[in-house]
N, C-alpha and C positions, 0 to 999 in steps of 0.2 A: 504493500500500500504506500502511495509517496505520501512524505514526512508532512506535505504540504496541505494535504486533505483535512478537509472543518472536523474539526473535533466538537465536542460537546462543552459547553462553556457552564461551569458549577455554579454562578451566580447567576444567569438566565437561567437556567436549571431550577435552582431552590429558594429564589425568591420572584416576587408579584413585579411587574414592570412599577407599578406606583410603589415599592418601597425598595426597589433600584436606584429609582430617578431619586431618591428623599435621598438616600447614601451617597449615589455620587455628585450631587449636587452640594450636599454639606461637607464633602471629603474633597476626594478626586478633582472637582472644578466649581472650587467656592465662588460664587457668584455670579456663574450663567446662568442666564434663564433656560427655563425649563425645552423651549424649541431647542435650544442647541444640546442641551440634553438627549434630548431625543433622536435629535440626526445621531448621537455617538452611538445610542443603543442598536438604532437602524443602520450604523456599520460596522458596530460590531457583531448582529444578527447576523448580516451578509456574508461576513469574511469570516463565520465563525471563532470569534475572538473571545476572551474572557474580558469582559467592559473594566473588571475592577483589578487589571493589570496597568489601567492605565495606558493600551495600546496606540490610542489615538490622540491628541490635542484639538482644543478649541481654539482657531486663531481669529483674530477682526481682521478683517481686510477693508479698504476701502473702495466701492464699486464704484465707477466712476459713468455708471449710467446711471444708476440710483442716486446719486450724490450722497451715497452715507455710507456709515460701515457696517458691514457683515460679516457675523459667525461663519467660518468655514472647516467644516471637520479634517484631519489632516495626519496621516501616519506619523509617528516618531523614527528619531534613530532607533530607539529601542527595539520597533517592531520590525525594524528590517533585519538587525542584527537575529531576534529572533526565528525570523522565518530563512536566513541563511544558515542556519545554525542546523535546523529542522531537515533539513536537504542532506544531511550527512556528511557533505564537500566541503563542506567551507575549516581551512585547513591550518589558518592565524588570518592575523594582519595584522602590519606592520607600524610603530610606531609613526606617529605624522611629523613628516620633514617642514622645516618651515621657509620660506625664501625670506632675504635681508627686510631689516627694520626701515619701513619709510614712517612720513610725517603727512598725517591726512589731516589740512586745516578747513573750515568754513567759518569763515570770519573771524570768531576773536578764540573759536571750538578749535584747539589740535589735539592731536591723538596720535601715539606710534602703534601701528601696526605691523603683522606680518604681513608682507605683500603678497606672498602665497601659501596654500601648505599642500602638500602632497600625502596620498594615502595611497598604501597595495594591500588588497585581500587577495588570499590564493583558495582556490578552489581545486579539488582532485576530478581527474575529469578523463579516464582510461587508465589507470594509474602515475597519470601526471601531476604535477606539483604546478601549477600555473597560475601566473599573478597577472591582478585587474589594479592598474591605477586609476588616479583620478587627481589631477590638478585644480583648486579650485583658489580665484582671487578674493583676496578680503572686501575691497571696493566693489564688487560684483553683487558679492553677496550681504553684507551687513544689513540689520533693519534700524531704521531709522526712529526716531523720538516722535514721527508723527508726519503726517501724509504733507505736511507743510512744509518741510524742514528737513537738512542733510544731515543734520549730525545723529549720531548712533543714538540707540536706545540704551538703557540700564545696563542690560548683560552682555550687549557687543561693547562697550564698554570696559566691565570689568573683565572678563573674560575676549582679550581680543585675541588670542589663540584657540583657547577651547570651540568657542561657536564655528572658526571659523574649518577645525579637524572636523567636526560632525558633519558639515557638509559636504567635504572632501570624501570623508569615508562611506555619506550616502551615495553619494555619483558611482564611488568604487563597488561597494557590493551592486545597484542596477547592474555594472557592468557585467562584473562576474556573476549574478544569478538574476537574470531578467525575470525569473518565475516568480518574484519578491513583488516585482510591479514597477512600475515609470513613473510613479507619482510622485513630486519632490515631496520633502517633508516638511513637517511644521517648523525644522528649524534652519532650513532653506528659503522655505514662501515670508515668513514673517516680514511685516513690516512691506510686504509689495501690496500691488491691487490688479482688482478685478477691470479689464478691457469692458467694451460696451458688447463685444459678444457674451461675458461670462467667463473668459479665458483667463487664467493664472497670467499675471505678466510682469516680470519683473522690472523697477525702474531706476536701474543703476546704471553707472556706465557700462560700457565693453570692456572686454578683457583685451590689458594692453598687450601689444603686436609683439611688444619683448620687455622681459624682466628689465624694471630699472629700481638701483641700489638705491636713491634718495631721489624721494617726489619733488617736482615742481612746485617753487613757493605761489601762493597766492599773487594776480596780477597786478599791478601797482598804479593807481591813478594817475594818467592823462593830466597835464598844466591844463589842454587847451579844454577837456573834458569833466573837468574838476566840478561844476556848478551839476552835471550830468542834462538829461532830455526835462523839459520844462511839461510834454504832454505826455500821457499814459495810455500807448496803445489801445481801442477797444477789444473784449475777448474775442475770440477768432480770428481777426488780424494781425497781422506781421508785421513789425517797426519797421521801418527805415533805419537804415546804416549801414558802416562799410562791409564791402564783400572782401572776403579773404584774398591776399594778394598771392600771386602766381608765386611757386619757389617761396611761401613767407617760411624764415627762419623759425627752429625749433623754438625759440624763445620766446616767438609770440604767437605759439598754438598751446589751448589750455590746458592744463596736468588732468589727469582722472578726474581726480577730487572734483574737480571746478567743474568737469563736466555732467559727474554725477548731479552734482548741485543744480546746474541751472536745466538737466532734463526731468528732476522733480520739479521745478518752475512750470516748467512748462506742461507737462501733464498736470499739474493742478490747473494751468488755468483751462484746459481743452486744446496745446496745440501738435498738431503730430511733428516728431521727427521729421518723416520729408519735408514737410511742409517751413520747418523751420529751414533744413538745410537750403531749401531750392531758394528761401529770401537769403541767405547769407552766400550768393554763387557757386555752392559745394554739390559735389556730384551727388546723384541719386544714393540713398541710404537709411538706413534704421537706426543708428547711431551719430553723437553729435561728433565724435572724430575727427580731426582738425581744426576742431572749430578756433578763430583767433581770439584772441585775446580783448581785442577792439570791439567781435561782437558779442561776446561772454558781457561784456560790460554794457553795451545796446539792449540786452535779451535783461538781464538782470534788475538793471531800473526801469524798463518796458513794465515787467510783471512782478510787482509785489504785491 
């Protein structure tokens, strides 16, 4: 029988759905409401899980058709580790490597981070020994303090290592046991939002094109540009200002950070990606990626 197949879960078992939902609402997830209650019980019926291992998380998202936030049920590392575990294969993993200390600032908010960390789980697979990595960047994935705002939340804060292993190690087991499932985890999605289809979307930068040892400081104000735009774009519309110059030097395209920042700007107020790109003369694309420094500063006081 594979390790994978629903088991019988002892607390759907031997107790009343109404004195489930009393337990882990006052235990497990003090202080959701009883709906989101409900979705965990109705996944952990589905997946055959035991509810009061705590397999799943409650996260808020912010949907950005609704304009508000919403509970979204969501696997743990936990529950992946466990269902790789169950498969029989899964044979260590390996501690998480980290890449160099950078400085991730937003205004007056810095913070060192690791710029990346790496994870290998090995899986037995014909009696082979074979490893699944997974690279994953801290600015990629960190969750934010709030749908407004770049800088980290509570525990990508205290923990700028730890959060960011768990997600490395979630990528790696998908890789090595896809029977686990494709669904990021709660400590992946946190802090992102919901597209106007419904879609998980993450709103961070891209992952830079190559490791760099120390981040790009923050841009430095303009003499001529000091007073900044005297009008505030309306929503939907695109400021005015310069287009990126042909050949412009490294020095004046934005670091991560900055870019992170100002594509939370802009999905807060409704505008896409191409849409900014094609007013700042930049090729077709989904990320702000070159963007310069001149219009980092345009986009920024456009939309607050």
């Amino acid at each position: 029988m594979n390790a994978l197949t629903k088991i019988e879960n002892t607390a759907l078992a031997t107790m009343s759905e109404a004195e489930l939902m009393e337990v882990l609402q006052s235990s497990l997830y003090p202080g959701a409401n009883l709906q989101s209650i409900k979705m965990v019980l109705g996944y952990c019926k589905a997946a055959g899980l035991d509810p009061m291992q705590k397999p799943v998380h409650i996260v808020p998202m912010w949907d950005s058709k609704a304009k508000q936030m919403r509970d979204v049920v969501m696997p743990g590392i936990g529950l992946y580790r466990t269902q790789a575990a169950r498969t029989g294969e899964h044979v260590g993993t390996d501690e998480p490597e980290y890449g160099p200390m950078v400085e991730f600032r937003v205004g007056d908010f810095t913070i060192q981070h690791p710029e990346w960390c790496k994870v290998t789980v090995y899986r037995l697979k014909g009696g082979m020994r074979c490893a699944y990595t997974a690279t994953e960047f801290w600015v990629e994935n960190y969750a934010t303090a709030g749908k407004d705002t770049a800088v980290p939340n509570t525990m990508w804060k205290k923990r700028t290592r730890g959060q960011i292993a768990k997600c490395a190690e979630a990528q790696a087991l998908r890789k090595g046991f896809p029977e686990v499932g494709n669904q990021p985890t709660a400590e992946e999605m946190e802090g992102k939002m919901l597209d106007d289809d419904g879609e998980l979307q993450a709103i961070t930068a891209k992952k830079p094109a190559v490791a760099r040892p120390q981040a790009k400081k923050p841009p430095q104000a303009r003499q001529d540009d000091a007073e900044g735009p005297t009008d505030v774009t309306p929503k939907g519309e695109q400021p005015a200002g310069p287009a990126r110059a042909e050949g412009a030097a490294d020095s004046a395209i934005c670091s991560a950070g900055e870019i992170a920042y100002i594509t939370r700007k802009l999905g807060a107020h409704g505008i896409s990606i191409p849409d900014a790109r094609a007013a700042a003369g930049m090729e077709p694309g989904d990320t702000l990626d070159g963007l310069t420094k001149d219009w980092f500063t345009v986009l920024k006081d456009s939309y607050k």
